[in-house]
N, C-alpha and C positions, 0 to 999 in steps of 0.2 A: 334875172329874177331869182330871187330867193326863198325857197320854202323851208317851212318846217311842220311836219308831220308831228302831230299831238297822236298819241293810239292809244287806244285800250283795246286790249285783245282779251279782255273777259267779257266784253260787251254780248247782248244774247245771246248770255250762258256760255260762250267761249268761241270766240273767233279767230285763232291763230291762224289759222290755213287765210281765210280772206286776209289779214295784217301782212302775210308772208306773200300771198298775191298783189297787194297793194306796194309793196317795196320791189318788188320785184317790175312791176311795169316804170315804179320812178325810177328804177336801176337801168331801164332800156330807155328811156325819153333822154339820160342823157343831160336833165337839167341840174341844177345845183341845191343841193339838198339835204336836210337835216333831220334824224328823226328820234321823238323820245316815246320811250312804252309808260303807263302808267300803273304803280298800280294799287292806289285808291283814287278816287273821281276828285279829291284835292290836290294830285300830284298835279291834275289837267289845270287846276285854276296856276298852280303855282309854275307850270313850264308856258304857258301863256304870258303870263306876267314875264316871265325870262324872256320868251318871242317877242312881246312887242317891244320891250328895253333894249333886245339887240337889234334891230328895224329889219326883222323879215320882211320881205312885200308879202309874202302870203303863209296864214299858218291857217293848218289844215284839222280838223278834229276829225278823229277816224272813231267814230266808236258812238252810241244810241243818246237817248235825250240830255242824259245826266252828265256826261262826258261834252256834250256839246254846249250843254248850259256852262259848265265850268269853265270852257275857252270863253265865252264870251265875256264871259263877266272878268277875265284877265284882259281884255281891251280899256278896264275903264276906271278910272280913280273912283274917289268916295264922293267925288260931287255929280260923275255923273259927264265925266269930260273923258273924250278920247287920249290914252296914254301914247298911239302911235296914227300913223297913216298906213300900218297894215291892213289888206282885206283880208278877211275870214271865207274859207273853202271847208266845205264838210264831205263827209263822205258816208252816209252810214251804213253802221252795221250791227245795230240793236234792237231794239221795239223804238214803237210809237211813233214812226217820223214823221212827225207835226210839221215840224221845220219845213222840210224839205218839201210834204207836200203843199206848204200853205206857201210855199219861194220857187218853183219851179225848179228842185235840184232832183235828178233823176237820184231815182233807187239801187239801180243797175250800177256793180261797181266802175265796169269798164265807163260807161256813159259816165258815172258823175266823173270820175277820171278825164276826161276829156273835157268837161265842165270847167273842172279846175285849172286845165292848161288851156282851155280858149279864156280865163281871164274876167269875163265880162260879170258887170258887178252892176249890182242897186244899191242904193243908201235906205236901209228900215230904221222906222225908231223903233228903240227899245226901251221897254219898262223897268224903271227902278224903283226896287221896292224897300224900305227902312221897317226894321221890325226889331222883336226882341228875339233873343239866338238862346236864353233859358226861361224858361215860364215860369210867372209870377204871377200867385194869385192876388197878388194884391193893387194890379193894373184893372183889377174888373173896372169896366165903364168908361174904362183914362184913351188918352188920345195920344199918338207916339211922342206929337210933335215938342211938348217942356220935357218927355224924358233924353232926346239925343243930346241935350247936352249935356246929362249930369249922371246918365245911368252908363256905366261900360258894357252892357249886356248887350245896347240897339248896336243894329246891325246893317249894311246897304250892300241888296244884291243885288242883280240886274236879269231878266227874263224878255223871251223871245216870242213867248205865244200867249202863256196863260198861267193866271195863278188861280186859286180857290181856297174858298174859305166855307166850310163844314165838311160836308161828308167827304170832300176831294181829298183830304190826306189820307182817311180810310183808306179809300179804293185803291188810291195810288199803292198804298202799303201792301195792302191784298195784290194788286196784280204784280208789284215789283219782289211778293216775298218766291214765283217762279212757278207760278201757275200758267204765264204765257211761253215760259218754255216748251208745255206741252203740250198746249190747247189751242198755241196762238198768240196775237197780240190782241186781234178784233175780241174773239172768244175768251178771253182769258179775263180781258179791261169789264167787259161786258158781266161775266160772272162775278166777277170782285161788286161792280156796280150792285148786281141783286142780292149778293150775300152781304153788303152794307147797310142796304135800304132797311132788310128786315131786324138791322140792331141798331139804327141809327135813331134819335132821337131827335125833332126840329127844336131848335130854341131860334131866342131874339137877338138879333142885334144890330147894336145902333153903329150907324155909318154916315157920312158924309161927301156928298156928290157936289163936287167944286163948292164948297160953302156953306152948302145947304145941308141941313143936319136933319136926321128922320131914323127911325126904328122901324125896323124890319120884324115881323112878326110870323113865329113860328114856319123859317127860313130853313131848308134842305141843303140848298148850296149857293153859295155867288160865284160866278164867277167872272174873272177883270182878264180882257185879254186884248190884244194886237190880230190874231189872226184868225182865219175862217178854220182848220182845225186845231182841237185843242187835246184833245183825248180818246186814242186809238178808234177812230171812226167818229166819234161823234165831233161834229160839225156845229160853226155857229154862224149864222150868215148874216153878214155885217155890212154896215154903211160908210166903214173904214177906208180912207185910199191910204197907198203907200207909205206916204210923212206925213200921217193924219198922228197930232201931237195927242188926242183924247184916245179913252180906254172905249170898251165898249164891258156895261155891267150887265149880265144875264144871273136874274135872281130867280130862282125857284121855291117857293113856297105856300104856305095851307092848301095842301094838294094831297085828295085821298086816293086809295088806293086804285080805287075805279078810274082814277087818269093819267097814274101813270103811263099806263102805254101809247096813249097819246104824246105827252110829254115826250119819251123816250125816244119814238117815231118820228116827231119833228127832227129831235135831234141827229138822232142818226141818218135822216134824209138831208138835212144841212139845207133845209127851205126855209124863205122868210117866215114870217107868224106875225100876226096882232095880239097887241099887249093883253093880259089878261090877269085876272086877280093872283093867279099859281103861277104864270110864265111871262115875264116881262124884259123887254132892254130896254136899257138907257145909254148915254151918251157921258162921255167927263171927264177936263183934265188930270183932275186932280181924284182921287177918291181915299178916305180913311176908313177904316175899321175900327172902331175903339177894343180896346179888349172885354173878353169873353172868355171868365173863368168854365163855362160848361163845355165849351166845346175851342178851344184855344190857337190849336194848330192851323200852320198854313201849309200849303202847299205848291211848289211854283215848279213847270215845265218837268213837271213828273215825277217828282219826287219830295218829298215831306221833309221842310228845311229851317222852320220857326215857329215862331207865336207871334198874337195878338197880344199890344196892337202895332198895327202896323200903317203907312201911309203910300200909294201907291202915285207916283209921277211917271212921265219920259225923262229919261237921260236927255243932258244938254246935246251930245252931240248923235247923228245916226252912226249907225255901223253900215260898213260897205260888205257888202255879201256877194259872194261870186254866184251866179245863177244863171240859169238857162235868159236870154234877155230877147224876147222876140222884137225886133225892130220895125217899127210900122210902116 
């Protein structure tokens, strides 16, 4: 077996000592091993792309959401097809571990460490999402799908948990500009949350659920995701199984102040709910956003990455993920 360690050692705010731990016990295992440091969260997409071209069996992402989103998305061409038969091992060491909580990979380094050499893997789909990479206000209302071939702007990424569309790139931007370095990740996500709410403004927009086209009206946030957590605690509990090829849509909107704490409560207890006019899920393969010059930006597995509009599928093929695999 062959690894290669992806790292980022700026990951929550600076983690050398853990990266220098983590080489250190692969230096005693004794296995055969490669390791690169990153250091912007593109160097992680582009030394992935070098991993799976030279056929690791295993590359490893050592470092928090953004660092791990960008290995993943180096598993996969532009359509959406596996580039190797590498599995993917993570280790974290940043905020938010969505992933890992929502995959059975332990937190603890030593554990997830022994995660990664017992091996054992699940196949997850993962979401790919086509969007534009500079905003254009001139997309108001358009659909991505006539611009991928004619505009160089769209773009195709790929996500593990969750994307969102309004106030999710706010927040992500507030808690990721280093408020959870020192309040937390739960505390920090959570403050960014209320310091948004009170400058966020709802507007409209129209979307598309496998087909079916409809206007969302005075919308807070959508969110399209794969997993049960999406956002340092808050939780979304879903009807999803493992190679469930559909998204699950959680839209929140015309919702006054006097509910939010309900709203919020749900969420962050991660319990079912019935649909209701301010909180609702739906089901779908396929989902689009047309663009929205008032509020444009996306934001996917933690970080704020594009504009509307955008179109959200599964990848053709799944990713194999080494995980705790309890055997029945």
């Amino acid at each position: 077996m062959r690894y290669l360690l992806i790292m980022n050692p700026g990951s929550g705010g600076g983690s050398k000592e853990k990266v220098e731990k983590i080489l250190t016990i692969f230096q005693q295992s004794r296995l055969e091993f490669d390791y690169k440091l990153t250091d912007t969260l593109e160097d992680a997409y582009t030394l992935s792309v070098e991993g799976n071209t030279k056929g690791y069996d295993v590359i490893v992402a050592v470092g928090g959401d953004g660092t791990i989103n960008r290995v993943i998305n180096g598993f996969y061409d532009s359509e959406g097809r596996r580039i190797s038969s590498s599995k993917l091992g993570v280790i974290h060491i940043g905020t938010s571990p969505d992933l890992c909580n929502s995959y059975n990979i332990p937190l603890d380094i030593e554990q997830a460490l022994n995660t990664v050499f017992a091996g054992k893997s699940q196949e997850i789909s993962i979401g790919k999402i086509t969007y534009t990479c500079a905003y254009d206000q001139g997309l108001e209302g358009q659909p991505i799908q006539p611009l991928s071939k004619i505009n160089r702007n769209v773009q195709t990424s790929y996500f593990a948990c969750c994307a969102n569309f309004g106030l999710g790139a706010s927040v992500a931007r507030s808690a990721n500009s280093g408020i959870r370095k020192y309040i937390g990740d739960y505390a920090g996500t959570f403050a960014s949350l209320i310091k948004t709410l009170f400058e966020y403004k709802p507007n409209h927009f129209s979307v598309r659920f496998d087909g079916q086209s409809e206007v969302l009206e005075k919308v807070y946030n959508i969110s399209v995701g794969k997993t049960t957590y999406i956002a340092s605690g808050i939780k979304v509990k879903n009807q999803l199984t493992l190679g469930d090829k559909r998204f699950y849509a959680l839209t929140i909107k015309e919702i006054g102040w006097a509910d939010w704490f309900n709203v919020l409560l749900k969420l962050y207890r991660g319990k079912r709910f019935g649909n209701t006019k301010s909180m609702s899920l739906q089901y779908a393969s396929s989902i689009e956003v047309y663009g929205n010059s008032k509020n444009p930006e996306i934001e996917f597995d933690g970080d704020p990455r594009g504009f509307l509009p955008c179109v959200i599928e599964t990848a053709r093929d799944p990713l194999d993920l080494i995980c705790e695999v309890h055997d029945e």
